[in-house]
C-alpha positions in Angstrom: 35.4 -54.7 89.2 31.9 -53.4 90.9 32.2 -50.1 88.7 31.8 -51.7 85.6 28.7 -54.5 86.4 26.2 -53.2 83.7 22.9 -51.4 85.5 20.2 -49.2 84.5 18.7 -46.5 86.2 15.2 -46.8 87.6 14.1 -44.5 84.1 15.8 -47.4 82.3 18.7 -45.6 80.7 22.2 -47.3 81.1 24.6 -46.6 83.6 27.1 -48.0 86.3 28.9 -47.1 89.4 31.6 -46.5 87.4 29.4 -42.9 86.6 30.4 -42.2 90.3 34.1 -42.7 89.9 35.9 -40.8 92.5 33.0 -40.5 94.6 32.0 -42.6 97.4 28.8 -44.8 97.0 26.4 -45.6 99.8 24.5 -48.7 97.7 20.9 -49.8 99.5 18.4 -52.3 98.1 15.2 -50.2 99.3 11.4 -51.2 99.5 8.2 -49.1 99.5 6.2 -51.5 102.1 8.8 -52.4 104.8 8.3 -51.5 108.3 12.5 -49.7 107.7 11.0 -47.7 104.7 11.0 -44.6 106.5 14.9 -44.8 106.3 14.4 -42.5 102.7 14.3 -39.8 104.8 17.2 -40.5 106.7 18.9 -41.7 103.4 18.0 -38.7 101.6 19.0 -36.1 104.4 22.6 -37.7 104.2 22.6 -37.4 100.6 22.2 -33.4 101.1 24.3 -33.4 103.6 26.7 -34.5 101.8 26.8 -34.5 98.1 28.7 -31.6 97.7 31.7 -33.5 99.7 31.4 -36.4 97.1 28.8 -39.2 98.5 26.3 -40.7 96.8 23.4 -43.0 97.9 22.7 -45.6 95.2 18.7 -47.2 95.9 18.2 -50.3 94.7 14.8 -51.5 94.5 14.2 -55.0 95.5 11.1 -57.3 95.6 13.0 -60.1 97.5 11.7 -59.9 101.3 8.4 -60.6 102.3 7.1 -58.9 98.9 7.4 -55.2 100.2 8.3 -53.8 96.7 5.6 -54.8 94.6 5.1 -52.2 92.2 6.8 -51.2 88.5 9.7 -48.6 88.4 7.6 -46.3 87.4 5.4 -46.1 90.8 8.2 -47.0 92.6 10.0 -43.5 91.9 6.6 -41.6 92.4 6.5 -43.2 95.4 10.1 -42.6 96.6 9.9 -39.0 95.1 5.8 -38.2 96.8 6.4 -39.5 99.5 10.5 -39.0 100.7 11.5 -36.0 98.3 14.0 -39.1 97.3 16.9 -36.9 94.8 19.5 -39.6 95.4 20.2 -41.9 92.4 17.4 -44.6 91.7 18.0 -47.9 89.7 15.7 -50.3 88.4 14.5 -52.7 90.5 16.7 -56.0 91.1 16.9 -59.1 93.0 19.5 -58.9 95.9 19.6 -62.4 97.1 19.4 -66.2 96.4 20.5 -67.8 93.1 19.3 -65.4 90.5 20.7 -61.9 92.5 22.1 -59.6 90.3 25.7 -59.5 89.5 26.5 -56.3 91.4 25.1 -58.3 95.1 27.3 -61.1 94.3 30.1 -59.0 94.0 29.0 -56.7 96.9 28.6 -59.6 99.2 31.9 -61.2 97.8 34.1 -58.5 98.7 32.1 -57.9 102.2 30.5 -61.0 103.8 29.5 -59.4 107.0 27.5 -56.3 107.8 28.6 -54.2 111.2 25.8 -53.4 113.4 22.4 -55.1 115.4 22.3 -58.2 112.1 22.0 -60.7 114.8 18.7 -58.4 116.9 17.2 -57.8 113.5 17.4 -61.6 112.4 16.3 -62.8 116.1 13.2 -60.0 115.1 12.5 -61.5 112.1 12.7 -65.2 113.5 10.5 -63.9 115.8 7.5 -62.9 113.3 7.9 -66.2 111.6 10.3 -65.4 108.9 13.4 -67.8 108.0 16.1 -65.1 108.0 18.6 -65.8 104.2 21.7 -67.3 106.0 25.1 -65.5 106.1 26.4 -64.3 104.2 23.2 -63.1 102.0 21.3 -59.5 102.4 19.3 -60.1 105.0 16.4 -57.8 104.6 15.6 -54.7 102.7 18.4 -51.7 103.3 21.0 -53.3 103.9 23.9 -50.8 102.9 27.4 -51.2 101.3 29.9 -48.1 101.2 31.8 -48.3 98.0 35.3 -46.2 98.6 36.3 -43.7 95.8 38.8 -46.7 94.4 35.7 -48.7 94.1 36.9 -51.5 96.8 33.9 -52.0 99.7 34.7 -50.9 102.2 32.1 -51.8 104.5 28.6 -53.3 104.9 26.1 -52.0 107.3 22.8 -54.2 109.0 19.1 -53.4 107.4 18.8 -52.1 111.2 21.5 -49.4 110.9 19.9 -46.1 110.7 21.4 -43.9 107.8 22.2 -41.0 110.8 23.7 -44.3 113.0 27.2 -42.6 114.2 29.4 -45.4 112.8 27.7 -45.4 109.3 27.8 -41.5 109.3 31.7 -42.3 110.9 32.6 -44.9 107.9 31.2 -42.3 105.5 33.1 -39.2 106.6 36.7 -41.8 106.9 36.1 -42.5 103.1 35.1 -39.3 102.1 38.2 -37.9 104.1 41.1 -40.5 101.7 
């Protein structure tokens, strides 16, 4: 089950989604030097919008595209914290895609092989700038987002492109928040 897949918090301290039982968990593998970083903000005004209702956005740091999260945890949640005001959980930074992902992206792309929203724009982009896009059903870029329900089943996965205020992400949320 997702819950239980052992994780530690970007401080290092153990944890697990099962800490958010009964809650439901927006999970996004972030990056500091992406051209979608300025999504914190977005991410972190629909964490105070609504928290108090039961979501959570879960960042996962990743190093994994085009080397646009470089640095240690430590800068990593000065960065997120200087820069975005980021309040929402941070975990240690992970690797999201290709053989040695970590166990919680193999069982987030398991249970949801295909994101909703502009995947196939955003993969044209990136062919576009030279970059081999992973193939389906892999992340394909940095924030990506899964919603975790409150029973801990995905229930859906969102393209790097979708913006955290995007009507059917902020839709999806509210459905899940309303069960």
């Amino acid at each position: 089950m997702i819950q239980q897949i052992p994780l530690k918090t970007i401080k290092g301290a153990d944890a697990s989604l099962a800490d958010y039982a009964g809650k439901v968990v927006l999970v996004v593998n972030v990056a500091s030097q992406c051209g979608l970083t300025p999504q914190y903000e977005g991410l972190e005004k629909l964490y105070r919008d609504y928290r108090d209702k039961g979501l959570v956005v879960a960042g996962f740091p990743a190093n994994d595209f085009g080397a646009q999260e470089p640095g240690s945890n430590e800068e990593i949640a000065t960065f997120c914290t200087t820069h975005f005001g980021v309040d929402f959980p941070m975990f240690e930074k992970i690797v999201v895609a290709g053989p040695e992902k970590h166990p919680l992206y193999a069982a987030l792309i398991g249970a949801q092989p295909n994101a909703r929203g502009e995947g196939t724009q955003f993969r044209e982009k990136l062919v576009g700038y030279g970059i081999t896009p992973n193939p389906e059903p892999e992340v394909l870029w940095n924030f990506e987002k899964f919603l975790i329900a409150k029973d801990g089943s995905v229930a859906a996965r969102f393209a790097p492109s979708t913006a955290p205020d995007d009507a059917g992400l902020v839709a999806a949320i509210e459905a899940e928040l309303a069960k």
